[in-house]
DSSP file (Angstrom, degrees, kcal/mol; ACC not computed):
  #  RESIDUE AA STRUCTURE BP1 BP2  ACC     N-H-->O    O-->H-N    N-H-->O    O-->H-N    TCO  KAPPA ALPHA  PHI   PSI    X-CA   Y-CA   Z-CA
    1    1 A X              0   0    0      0, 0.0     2,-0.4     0, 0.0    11,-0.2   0.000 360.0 360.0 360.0 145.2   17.2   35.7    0.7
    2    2 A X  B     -A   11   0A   0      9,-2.5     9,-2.0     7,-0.0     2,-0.4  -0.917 360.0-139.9-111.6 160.8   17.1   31.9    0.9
    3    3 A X        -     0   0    0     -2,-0.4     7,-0.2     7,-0.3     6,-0.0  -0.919  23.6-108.2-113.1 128.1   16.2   30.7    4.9
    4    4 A X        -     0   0    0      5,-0.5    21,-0.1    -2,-0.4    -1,-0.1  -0.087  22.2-160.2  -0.2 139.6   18.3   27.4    6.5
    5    5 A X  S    S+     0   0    0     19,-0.2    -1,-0.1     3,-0.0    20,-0.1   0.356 100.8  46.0-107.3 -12.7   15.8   24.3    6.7
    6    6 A X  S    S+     0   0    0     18,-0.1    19,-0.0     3,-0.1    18,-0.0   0.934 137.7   2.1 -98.7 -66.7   18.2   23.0    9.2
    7    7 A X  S    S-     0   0    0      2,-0.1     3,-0.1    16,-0.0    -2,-0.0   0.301  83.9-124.1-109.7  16.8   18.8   26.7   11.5
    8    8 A X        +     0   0    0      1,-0.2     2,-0.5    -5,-0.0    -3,-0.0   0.596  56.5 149.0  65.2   7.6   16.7   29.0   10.1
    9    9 A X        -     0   0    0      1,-0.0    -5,-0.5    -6,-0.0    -1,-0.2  -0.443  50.2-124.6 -90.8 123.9   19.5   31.7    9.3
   10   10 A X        +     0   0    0     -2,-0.5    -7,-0.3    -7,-0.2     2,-0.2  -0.521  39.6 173.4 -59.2 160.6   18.7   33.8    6.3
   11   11 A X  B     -A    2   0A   0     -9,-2.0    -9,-2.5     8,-0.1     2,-0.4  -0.646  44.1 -59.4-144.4-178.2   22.0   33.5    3.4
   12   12 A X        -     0   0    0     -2,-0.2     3,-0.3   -11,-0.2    -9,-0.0  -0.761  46.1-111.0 -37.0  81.4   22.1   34.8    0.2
   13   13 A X  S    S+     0   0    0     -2,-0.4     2,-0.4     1,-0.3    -1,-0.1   0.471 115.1  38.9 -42.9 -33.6   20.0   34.0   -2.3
   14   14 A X  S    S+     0   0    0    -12,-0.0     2,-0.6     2,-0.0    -1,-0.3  -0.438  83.7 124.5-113.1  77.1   22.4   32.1   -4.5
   15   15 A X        -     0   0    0     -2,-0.4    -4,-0.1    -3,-0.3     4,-0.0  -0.995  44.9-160.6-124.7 109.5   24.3   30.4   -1.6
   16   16 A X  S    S+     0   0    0     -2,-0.6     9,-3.1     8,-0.1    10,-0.6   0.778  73.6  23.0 -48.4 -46.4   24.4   26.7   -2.0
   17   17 A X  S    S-     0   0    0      7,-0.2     2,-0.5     8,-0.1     7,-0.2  -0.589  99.6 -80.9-127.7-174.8   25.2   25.5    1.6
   18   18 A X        -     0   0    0     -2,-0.2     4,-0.2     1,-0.1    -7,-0.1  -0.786  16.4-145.6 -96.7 135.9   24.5   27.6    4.9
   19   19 A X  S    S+     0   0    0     -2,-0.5    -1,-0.1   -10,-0.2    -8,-0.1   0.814  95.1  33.7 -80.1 -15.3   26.3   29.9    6.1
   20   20 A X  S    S+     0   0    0      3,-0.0    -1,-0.1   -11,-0.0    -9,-0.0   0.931 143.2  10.5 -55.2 -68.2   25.8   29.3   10.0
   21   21 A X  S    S-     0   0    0      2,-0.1    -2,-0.1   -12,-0.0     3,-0.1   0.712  95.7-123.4-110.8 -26.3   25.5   25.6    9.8
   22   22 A X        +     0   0    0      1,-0.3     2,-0.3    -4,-0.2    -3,-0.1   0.995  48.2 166.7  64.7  68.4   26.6   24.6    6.0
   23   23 A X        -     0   0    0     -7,-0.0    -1,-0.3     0, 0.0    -2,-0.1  -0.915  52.6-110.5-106.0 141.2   23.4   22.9    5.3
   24   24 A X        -     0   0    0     -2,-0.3    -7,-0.2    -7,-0.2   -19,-0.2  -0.259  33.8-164.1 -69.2 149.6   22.9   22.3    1.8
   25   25 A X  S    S+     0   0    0     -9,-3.1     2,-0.6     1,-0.2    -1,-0.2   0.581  77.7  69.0-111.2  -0.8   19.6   25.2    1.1
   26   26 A X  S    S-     0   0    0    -10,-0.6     2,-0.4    -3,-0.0    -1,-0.2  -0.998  79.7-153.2-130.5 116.7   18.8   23.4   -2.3
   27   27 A X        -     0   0    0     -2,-0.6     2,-0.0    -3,-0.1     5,-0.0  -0.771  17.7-129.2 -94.3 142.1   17.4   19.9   -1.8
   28   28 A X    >   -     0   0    0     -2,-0.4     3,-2.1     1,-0.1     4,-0.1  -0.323  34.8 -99.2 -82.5 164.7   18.2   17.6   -4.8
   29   29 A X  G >  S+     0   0    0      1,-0.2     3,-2.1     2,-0.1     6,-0.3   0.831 125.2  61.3 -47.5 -39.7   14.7   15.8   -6.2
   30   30 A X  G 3  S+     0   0    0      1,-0.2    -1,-0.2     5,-0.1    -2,-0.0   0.245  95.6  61.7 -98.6  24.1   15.6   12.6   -4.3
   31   31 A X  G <  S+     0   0    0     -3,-2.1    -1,-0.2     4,-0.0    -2,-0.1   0.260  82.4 114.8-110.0   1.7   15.4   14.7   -0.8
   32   32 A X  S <  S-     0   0    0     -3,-2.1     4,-0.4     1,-0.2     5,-0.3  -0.233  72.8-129.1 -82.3 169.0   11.7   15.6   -1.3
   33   33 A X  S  > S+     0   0    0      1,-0.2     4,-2.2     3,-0.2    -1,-0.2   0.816 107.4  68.9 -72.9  -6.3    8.9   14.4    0.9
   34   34 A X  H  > S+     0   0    0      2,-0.2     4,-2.8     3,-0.2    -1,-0.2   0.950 105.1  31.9 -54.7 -68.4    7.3   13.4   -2.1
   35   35 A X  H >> S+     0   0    0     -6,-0.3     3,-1.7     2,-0.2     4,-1.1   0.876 120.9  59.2 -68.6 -73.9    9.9   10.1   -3.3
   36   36 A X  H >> S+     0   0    0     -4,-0.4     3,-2.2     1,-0.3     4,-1.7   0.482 107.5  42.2 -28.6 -71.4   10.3    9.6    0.7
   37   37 A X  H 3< S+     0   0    0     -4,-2.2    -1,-0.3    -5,-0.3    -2,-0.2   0.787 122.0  40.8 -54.4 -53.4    6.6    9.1    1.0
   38   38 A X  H X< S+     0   0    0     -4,-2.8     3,-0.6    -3,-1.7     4,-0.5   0.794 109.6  54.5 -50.8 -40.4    6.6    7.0   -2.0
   39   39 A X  H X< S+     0   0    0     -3,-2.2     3,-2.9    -4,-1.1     2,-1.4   0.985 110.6  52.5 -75.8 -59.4    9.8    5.0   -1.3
   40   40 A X  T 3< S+     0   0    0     -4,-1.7    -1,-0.3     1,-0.2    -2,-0.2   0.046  99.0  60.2 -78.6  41.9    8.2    4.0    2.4
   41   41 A X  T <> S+     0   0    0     -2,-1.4     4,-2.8    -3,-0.6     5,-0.3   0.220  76.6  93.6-113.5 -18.6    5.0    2.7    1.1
   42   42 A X  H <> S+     0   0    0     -3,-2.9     4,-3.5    -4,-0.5     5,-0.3   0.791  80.6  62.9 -44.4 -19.1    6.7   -0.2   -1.1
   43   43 A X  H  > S+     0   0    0     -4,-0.3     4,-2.0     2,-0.2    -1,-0.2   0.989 108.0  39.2 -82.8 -53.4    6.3   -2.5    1.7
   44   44 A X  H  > S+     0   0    0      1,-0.2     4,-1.2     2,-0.2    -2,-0.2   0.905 111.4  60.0 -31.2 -55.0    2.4   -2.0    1.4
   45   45 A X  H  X S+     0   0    0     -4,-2.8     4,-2.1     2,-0.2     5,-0.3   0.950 115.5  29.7 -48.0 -66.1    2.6   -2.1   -2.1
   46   46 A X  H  X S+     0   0    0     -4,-3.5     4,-2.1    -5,-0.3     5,-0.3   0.957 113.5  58.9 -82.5 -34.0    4.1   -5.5   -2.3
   47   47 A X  H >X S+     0   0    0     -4,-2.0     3,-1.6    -5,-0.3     4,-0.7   0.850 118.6  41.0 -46.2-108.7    2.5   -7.1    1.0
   48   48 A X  H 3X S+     0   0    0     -4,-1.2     4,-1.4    77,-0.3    -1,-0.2   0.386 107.2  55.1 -12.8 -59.1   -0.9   -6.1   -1.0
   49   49 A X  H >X S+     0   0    0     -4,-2.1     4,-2.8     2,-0.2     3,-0.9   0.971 118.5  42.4 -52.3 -64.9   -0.1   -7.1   -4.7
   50   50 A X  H XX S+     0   0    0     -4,-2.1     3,-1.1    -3,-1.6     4,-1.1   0.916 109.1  49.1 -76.9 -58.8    0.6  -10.3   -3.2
   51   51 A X  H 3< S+     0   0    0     -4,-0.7     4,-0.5     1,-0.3    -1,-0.3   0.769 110.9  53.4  -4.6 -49.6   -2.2  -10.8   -0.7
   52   52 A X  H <X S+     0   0    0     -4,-1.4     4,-1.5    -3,-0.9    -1,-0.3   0.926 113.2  52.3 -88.9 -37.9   -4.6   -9.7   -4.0
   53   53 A X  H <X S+     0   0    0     -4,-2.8     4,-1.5    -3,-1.1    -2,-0.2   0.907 111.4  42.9 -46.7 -64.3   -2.4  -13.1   -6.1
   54   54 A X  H  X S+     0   0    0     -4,-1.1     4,-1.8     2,-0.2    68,-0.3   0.548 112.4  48.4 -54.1 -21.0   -3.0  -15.3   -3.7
   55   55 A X  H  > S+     0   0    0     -5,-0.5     4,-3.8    -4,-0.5     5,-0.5   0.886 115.8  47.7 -71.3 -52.0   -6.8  -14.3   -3.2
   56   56 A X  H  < S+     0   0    0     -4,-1.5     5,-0.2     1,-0.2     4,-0.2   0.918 112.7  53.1 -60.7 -36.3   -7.1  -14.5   -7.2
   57   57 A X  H  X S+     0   0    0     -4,-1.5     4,-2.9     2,-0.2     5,-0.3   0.975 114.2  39.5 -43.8 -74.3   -5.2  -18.0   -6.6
   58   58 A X  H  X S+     0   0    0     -4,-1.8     4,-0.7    60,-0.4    -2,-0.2   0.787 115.6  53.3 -80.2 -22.9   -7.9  -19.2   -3.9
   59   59 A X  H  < S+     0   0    0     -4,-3.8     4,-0.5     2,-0.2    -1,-0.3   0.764 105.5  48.4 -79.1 -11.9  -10.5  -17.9   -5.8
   60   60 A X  H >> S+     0   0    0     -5,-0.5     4,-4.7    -4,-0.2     3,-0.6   0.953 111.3  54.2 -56.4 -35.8   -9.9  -19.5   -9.1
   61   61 A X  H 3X S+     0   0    0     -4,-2.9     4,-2.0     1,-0.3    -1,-0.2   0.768 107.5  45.7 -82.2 -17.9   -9.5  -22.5   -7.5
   62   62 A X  H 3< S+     0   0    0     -4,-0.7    14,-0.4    -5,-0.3    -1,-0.3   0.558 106.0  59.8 -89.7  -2.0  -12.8  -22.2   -5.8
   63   63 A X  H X4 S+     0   0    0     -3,-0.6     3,-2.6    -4,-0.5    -2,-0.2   0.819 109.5  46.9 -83.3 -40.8  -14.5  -21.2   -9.1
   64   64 A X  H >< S+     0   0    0     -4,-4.7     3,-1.3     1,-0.2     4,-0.3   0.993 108.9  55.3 -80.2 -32.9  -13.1  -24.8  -10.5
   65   65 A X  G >X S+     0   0    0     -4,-2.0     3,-1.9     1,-0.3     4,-1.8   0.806  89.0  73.6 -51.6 -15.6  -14.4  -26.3   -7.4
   66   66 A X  G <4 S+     0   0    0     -3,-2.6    -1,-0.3     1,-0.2     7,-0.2   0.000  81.7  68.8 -87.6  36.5  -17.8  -25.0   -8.1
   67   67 A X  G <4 S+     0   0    0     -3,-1.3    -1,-0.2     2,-0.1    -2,-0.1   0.445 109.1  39.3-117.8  -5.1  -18.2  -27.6  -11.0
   68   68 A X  T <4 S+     0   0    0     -3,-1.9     2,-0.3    -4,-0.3    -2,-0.2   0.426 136.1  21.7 -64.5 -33.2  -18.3  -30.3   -7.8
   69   69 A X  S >< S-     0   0    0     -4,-1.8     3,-2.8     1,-0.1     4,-0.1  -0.494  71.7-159.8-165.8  95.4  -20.4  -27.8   -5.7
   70   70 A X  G >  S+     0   0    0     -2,-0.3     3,-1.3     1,-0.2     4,-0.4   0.629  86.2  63.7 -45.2 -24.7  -22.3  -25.3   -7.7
   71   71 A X  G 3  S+     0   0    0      1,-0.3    -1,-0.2     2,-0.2     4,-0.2   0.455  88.2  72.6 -87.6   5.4  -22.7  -22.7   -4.5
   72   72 A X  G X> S+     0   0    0     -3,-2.8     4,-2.6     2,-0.1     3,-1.1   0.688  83.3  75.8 -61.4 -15.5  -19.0  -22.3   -4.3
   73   73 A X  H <> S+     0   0    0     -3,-1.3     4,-2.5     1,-0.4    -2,-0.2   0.862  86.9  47.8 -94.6 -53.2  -19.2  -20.3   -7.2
   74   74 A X  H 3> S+     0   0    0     -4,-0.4     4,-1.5     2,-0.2    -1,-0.4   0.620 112.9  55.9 -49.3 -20.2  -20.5  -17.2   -6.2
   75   75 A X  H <> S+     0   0    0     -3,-1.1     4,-3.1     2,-0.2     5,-0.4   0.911 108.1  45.6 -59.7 -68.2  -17.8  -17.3   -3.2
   76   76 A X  H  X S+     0   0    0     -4,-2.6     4,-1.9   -14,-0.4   -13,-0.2   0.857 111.2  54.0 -76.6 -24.7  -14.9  -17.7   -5.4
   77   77 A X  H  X S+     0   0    0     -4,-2.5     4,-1.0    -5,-0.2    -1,-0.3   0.963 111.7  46.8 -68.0 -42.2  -16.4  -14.9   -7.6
   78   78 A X  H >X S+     0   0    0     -4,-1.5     4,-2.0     2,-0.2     3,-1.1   0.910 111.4  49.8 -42.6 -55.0  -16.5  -12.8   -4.6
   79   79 A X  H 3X S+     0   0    0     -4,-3.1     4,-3.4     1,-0.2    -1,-0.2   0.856 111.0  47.4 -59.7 -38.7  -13.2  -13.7   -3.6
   80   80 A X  H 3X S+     0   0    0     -4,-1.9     4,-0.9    -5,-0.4    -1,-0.2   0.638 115.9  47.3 -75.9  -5.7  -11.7  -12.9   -7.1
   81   81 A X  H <X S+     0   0    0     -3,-1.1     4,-0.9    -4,-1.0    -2,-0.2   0.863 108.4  49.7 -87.9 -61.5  -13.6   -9.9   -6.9
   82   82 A X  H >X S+     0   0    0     -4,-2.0     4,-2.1     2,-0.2     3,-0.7   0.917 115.0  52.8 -32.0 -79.3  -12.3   -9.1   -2.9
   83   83 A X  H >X S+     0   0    0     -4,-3.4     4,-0.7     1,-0.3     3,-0.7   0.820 108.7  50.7 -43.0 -68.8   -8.3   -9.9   -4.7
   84   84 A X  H 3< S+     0   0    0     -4,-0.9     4,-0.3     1,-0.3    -1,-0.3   0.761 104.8  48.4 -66.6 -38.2   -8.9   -7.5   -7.3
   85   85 A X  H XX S+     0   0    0     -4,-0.9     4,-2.1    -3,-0.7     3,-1.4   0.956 115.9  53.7 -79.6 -29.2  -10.0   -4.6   -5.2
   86   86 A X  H << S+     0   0    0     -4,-2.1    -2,-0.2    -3,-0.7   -34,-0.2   0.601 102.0  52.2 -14.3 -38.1   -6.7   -5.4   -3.1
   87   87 A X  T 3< S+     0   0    0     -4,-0.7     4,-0.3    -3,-0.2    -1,-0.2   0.461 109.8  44.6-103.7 -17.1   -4.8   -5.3   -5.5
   88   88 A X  T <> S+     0   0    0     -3,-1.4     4,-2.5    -5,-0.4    -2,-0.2   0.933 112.8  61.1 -86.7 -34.1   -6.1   -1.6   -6.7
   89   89 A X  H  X S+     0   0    0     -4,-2.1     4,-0.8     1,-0.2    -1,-0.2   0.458 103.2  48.0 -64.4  -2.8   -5.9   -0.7   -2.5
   90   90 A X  H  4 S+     0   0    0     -5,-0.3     4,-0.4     2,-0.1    -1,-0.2   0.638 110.4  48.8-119.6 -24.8   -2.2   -1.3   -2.5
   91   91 A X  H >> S+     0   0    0     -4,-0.3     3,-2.7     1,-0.1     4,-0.5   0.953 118.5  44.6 -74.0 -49.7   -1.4    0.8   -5.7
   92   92 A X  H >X S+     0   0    0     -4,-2.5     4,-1.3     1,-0.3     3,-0.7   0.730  88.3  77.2 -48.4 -30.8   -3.4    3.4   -4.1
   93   93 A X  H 3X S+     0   0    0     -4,-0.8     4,-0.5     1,-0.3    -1,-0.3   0.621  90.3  68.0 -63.0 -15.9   -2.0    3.1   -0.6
   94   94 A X  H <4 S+     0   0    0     -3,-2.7    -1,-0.3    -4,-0.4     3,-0.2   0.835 105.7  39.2 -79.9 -20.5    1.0    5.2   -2.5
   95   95 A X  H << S+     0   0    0     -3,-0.7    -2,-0.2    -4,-0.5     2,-0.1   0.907 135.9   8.5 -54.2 -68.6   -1.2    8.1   -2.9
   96   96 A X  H >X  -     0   0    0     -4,-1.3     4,-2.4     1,-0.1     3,-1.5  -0.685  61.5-159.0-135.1 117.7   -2.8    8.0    0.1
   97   97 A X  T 3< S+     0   0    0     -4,-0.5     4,-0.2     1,-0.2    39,-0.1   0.544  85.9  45.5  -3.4 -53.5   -1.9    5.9    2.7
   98   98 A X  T 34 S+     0   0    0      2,-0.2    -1,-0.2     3,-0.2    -5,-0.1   0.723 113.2  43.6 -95.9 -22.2   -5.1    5.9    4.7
   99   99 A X  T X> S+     0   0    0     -3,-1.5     4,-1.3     2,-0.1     3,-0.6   0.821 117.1  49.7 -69.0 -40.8   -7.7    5.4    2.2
  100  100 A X  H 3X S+     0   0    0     -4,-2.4     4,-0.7     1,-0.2    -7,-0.3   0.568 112.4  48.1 -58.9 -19.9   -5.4    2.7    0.6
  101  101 A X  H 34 S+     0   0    0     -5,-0.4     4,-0.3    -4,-0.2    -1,-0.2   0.486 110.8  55.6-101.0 -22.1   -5.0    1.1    4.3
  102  102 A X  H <4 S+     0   0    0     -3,-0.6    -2,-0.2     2,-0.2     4,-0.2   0.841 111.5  38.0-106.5 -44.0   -8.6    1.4    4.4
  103  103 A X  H  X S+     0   0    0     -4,-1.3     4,-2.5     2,-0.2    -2,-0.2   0.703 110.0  57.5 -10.4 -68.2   -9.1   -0.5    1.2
  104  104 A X  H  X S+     0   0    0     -4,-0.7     4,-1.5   -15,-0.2    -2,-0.2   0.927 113.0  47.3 -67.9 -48.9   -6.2   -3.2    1.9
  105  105 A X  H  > S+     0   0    0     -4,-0.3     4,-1.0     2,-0.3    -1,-0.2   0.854 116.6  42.8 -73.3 -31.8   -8.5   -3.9    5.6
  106  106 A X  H  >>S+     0   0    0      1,-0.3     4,-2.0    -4,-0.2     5,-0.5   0.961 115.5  51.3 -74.0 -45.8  -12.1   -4.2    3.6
  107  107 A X  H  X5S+     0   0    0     -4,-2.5     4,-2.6     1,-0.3    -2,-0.3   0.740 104.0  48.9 -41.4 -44.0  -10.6   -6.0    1.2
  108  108 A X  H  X5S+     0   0    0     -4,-1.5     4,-0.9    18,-0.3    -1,-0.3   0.611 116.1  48.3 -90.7 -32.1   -8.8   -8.8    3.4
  109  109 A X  H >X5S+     0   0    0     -4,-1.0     4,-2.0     2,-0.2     3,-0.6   0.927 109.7  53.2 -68.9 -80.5  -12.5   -9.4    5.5
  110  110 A X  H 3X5S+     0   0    0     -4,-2.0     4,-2.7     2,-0.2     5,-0.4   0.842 112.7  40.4 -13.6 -73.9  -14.1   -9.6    2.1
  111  111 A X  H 3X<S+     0   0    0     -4,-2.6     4,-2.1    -5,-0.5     5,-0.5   0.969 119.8  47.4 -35.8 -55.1  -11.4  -12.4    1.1
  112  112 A X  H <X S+     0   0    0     -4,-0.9     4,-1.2    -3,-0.6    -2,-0.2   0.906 115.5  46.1 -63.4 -44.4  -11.7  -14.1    4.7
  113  113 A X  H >< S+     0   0    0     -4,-2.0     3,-1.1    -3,-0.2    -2,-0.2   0.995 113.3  48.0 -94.4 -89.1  -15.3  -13.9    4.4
  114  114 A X  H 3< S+     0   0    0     -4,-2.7    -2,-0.2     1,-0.2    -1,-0.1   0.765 132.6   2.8 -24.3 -55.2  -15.6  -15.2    0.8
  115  115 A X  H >< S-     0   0    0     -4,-2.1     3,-2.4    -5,-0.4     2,-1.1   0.471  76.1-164.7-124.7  -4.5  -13.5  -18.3    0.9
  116  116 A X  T << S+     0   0    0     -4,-1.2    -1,-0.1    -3,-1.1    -2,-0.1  -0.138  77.7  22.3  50.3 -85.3  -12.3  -18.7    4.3
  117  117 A X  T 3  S+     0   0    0     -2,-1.1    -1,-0.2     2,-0.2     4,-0.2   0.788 126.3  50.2-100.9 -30.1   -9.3  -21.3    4.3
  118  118 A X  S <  S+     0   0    0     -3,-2.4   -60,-0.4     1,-0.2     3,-0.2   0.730 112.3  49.0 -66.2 -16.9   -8.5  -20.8    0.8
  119  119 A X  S >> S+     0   0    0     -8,-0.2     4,-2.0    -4,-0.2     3,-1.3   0.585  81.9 104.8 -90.2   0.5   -8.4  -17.0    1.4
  120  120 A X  T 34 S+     0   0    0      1,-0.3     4,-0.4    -5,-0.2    -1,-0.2   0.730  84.7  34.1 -51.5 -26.0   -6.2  -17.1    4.6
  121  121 A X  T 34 S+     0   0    0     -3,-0.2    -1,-0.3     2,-0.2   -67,-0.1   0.278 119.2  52.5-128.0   6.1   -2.7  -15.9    3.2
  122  122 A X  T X> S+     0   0    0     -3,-1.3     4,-2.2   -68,-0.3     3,-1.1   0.771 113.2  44.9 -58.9 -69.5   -4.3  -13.5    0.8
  123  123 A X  T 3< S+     0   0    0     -4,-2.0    -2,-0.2     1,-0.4     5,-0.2   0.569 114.1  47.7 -83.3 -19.8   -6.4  -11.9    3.6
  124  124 A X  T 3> S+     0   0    0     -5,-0.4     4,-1.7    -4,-0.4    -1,-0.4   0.862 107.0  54.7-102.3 -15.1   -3.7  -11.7    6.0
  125  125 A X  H <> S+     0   0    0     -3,-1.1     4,-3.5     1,-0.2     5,-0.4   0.983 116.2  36.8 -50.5 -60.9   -1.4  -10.2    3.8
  126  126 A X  H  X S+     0   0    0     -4,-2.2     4,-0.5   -79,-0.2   -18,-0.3   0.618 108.9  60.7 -76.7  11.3   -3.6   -7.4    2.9
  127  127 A X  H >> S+     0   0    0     -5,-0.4     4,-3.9   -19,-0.1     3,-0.5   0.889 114.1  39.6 -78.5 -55.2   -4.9   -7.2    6.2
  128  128 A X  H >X S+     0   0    0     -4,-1.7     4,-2.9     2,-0.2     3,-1.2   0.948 114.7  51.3 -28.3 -83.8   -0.9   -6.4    7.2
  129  129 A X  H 3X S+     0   0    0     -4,-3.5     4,-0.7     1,-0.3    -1,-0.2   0.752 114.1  42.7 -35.5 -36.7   -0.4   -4.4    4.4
  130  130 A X  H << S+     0   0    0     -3,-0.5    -1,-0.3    -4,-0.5    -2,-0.2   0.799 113.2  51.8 -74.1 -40.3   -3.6   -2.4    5.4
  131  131 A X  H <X S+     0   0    0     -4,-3.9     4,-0.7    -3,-1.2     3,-0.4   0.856 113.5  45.2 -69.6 -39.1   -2.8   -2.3    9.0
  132  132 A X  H  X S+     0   0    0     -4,-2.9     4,-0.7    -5,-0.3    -2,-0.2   0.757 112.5  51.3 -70.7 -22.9    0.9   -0.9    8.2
  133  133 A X  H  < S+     0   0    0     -4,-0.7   -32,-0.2    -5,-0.4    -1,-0.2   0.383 113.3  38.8-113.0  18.1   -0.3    1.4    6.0
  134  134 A X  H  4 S+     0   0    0     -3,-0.4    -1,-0.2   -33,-0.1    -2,-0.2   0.482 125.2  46.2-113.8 -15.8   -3.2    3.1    8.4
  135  135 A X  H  < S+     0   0    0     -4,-0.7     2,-0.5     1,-0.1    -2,-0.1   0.598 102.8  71.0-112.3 -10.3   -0.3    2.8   11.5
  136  136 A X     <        0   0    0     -4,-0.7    -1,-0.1    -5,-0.2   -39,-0.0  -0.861 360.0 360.0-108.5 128.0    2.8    4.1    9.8
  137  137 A X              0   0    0     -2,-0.5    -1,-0.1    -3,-0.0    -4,-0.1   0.284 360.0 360.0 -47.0 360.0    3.8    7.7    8.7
């Protein structure tokens, strides 16, 4: 017997739609929670990626500054450091959400922390990214 997902009414086994409600009983691939979960994380995904570009951005540019003022240097390695685990949190965050969200958050302090005013629009992007992806289902 196949069960309704929709009304719970047992059919046939090889009955396509329901017979009570003529709800389809075979969900195609692109109905699972699987692609859904996937498909509504893209906004993390790219909110991150870019967050961790623009980190890599302000820390390069704080590595070349550190040939005017050698104790940037460690900063802007930190920061490029910060980008890069960002950048791994926002692939992850399609996997799972909350570790990846957890990641995106450390990551975006880390940035902020590192480099301050060159890390601002890295570090609030993955802070966003991180915050949607710990606040959304």
């Amino acid at each position: 017997m196949n069960e309704c997902p929709e009304c719970g009414k047992e059919n046939k086994a090889d009955s396509k739609f329901c017979d009570n409600c003529g709800a389809p009983l075979n969900k195609s691939p692109s109905q699972t929670k699987e692609s859904v979960v996937k498909i509504s994380r893209t906004i993390e995904m790219v909110l991150g990626i870019l967050g961790g570009v623009f980190g890599l951005i302000g820390g390069v540019f704080a590595l070349v500054f550190a040939a005017f003022a050698p104790s940037v240097g460690g900063l802007g390695l930190s920061a490029v450091l910060a980008s890069i685990v960002g950048i791994v949190g926002a692939v992850y965050v399609g996997q799972n959400p909350k570790i990846g969200g957890i990641i995106l958050i450390i990551s975006a302090i880390w940035l902020l922390i590192s480099i301050s005013v060159f890390g601002v629009l890295g570090a609030v992007l993955l802070g966003i990214a991180g915050l949607i992806a710990l606040i959304r289902k």
